[in-house]
C-alpha positions in Angstrom: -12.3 -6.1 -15.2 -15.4 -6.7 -17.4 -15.6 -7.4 -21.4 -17.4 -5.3 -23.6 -19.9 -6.0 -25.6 -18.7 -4.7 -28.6 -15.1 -5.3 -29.2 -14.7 -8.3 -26.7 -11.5 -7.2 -25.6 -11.5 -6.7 -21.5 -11.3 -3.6 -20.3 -9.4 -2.3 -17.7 -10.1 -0.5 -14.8 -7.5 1.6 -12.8 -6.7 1.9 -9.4 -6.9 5.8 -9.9 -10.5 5.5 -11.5 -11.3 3.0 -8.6 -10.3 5.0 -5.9 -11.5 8.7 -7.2 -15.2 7.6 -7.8 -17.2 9.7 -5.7 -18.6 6.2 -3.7 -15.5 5.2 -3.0 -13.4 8.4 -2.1 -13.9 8.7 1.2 -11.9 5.4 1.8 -9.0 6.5 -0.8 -6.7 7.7 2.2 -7.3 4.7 4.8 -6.8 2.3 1.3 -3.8 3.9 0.3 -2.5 3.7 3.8 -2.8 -0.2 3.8 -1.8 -0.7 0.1 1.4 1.5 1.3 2.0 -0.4 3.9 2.4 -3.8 2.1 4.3 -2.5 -0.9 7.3 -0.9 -2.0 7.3 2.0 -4.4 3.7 3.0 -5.3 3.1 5.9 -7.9 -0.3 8.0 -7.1 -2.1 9.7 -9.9 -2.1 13.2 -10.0 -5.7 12.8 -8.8 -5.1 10.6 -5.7 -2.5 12.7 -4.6 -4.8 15.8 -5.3 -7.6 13.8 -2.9 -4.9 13.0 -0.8 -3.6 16.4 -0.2 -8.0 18.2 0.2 -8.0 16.9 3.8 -5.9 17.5 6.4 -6.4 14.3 8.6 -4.3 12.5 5.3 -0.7 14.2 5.7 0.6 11.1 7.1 -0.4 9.4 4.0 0.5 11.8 2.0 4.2 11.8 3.5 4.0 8.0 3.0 3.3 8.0 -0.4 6.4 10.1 -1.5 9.3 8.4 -2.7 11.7 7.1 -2.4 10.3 5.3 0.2 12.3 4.4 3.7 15.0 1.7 3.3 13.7 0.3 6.4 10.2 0.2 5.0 12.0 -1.7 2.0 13.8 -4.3 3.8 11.1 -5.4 6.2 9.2 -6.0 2.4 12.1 -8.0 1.8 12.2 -9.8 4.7 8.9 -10.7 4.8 9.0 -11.9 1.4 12.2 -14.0 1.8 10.4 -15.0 5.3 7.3 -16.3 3.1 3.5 -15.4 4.1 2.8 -19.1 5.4 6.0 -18.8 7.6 5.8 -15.0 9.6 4.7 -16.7 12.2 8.0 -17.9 12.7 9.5 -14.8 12.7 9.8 -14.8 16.7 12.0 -17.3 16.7 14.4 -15.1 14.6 17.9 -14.5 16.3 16.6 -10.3 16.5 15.9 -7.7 18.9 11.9 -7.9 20.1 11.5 -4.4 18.7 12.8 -5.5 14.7 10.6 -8.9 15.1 7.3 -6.4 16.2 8.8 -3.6 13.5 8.8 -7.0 10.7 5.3 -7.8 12.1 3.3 -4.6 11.3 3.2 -4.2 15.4 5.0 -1.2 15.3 
C-alpha cells in the first residue's frame, strides 16, 4: 500500500485490482493456483472468477477455487500448521503412510 498525498491515510490495494490489471492478468490463474494451494477458503471476485472462467486451460483452477473446499485439502492446512513451517521437514519421520507424508508435502 502507498499514502496519498492528500489525505495521508494509506490506501489499499486489493488482490482483485492486483490481479485484474491488464500487466498482470496473464499470471492470475497460475497465482491463484499457488495462493489456493496454501490456503483454506479463498473468496474470488466476481472478476477473477470471470478471468478465470475466459480460458479454458484454467478449469482446474476454477474447480479449486469453489467452495467449500476438500476436507482433505483443509486438514493437510492444519497439519502443516500444527506441524510448524521450520519443522515440515520432519514430517517423514511421522508414524503415516509414505503417500499422506508426500500428500502433507505438496508432492502429490
Amino acid at each position: 500500500s502507498y499514502t496519498s498525498a492528500s489525505d495521508k491515510e494509506p490506501a489499499v490495494v486489493q488482490f482483485c485490482e492486483i490481479l485484474s490489471a491488464p500487466e498482470v492478468s496473464r499470471w492470475a490463474g497460475p497465482i491463484i493456483d499457488i495462493l489456493l494451494d496454501y490456503v483454506g477458503n479463498v473468496q474470488l471476485c466476481s472478476r477473477l472468477k470471470e478471468h478465470i472462467e475466459s480460458f479454458e486451460d484454467w478449469a482446474v483452477i476454477k474447480e479449486k477455487a469453489e467452495l467449500p473446499r476438500p476436507l482433505a485439502h483443509l486438514c493437510r492446512l492444519r497439519v502443516r500448521k500444527a506441524v510448524g513451517k521450520h519443522r515440515i521437514k520432519l514430517l517423514d519421520d511421522l508414524p503415516l503412510p509414505g503417500r499422506l507424508i508426500r500428500y502433507l508435502k505438496y508432492e502429490i
